[in-house]
SESEGU-817287 format. One record per residue (C-alpha): z, x, y. Coordinates in steps of 0.05 Angstrom, whole numbers. Last residue first. Layout:
# SESEGU-817287
{zz->Z	xx->X	yy->Y}
...
END
This chain:
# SESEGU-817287
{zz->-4042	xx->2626	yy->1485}
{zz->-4021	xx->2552	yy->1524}
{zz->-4070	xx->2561	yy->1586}
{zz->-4123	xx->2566	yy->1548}
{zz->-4108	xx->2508	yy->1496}
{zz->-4092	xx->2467	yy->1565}
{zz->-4157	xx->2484	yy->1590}
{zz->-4154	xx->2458	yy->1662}
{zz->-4189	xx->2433	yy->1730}
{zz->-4154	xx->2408	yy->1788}
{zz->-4152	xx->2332	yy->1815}
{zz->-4093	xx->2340	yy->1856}
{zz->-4063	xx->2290	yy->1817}
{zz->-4073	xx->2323	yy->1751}
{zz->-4053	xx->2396	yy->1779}
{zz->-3986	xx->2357	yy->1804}
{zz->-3971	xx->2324	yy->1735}
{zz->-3988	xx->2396	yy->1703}
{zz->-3938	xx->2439	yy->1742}
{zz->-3879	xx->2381	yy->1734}
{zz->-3888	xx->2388	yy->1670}
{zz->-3889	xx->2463	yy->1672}
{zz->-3808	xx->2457	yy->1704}
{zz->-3793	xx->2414	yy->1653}
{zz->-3818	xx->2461	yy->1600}
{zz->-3872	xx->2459	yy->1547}
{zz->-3870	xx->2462	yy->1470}
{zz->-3944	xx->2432	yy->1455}
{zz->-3987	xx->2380	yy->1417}
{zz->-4048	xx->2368	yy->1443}
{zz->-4079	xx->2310	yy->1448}
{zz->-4168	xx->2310	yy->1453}
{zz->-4203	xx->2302	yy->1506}
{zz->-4234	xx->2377	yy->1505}
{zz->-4224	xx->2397	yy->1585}
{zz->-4176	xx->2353	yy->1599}
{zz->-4119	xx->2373	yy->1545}
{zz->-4081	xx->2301	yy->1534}
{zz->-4010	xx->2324	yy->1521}
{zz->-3969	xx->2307	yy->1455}
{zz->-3905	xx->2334	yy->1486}
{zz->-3828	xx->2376	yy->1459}
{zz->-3789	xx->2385	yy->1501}
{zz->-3755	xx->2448	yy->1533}
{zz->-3698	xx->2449	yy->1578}
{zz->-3700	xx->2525	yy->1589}
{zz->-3631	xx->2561	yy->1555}
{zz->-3581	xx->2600	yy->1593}
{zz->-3547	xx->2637	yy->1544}
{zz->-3466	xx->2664	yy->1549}
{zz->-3425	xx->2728	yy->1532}
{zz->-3358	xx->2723	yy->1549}
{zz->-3327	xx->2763	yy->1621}
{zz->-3248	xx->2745	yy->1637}
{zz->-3244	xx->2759	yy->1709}
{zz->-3167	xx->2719	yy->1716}
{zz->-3204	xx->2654	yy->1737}
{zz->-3258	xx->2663	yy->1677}
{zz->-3319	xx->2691	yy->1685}
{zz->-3385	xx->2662	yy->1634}
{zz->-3431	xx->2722	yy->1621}
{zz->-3500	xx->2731	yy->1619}
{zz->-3566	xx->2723	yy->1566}
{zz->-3626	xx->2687	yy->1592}
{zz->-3674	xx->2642	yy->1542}
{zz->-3742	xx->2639	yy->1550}
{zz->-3791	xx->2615	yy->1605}
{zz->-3868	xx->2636	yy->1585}
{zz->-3895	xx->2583	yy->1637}
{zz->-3943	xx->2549	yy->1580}
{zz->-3923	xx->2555	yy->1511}
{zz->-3850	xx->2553	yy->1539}
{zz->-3803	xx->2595	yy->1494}
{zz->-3751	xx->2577	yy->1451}
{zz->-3779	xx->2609	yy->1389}
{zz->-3792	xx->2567	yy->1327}
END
């Protein structure tokens, strides 16, 4: 299983941690991904989906502003 967000396409970032003295090691920045049974709108029917905080946040603001979604489209 990649560590990718089915729905905002985040994935890992590669960089460097610096020491004091300019030291560079290699480092990852990984998305804080979890792991939902979502409700898709369109069909009814829970979903089951690797999504992002950050695409969370996305679908909790589309419900409230009453927009309308495919989460199985959205999620290919």
């Amino acid at each position: 299983m990649s560590r990718t967000c089915e729905l905002t396409g985040k994935k890992p970032l590669t960089g460097h941690n610096v020491s004091h003295s300019k030291r560079k090691t290699k480092r990852r920045q990984i998305p804080n991904l979890q792991k939902k049974r979502l409700l898709n709108p369109a069909t009814g029917k829970l979903m089951s989906i690797l999504i992002s905080a950050r695409g969370l946040r996305t679908l909790t603001k589309w419900r409230k502003e009453g927009k309308k979604y495919d989460l199985k489209k959205l999620c290919e």
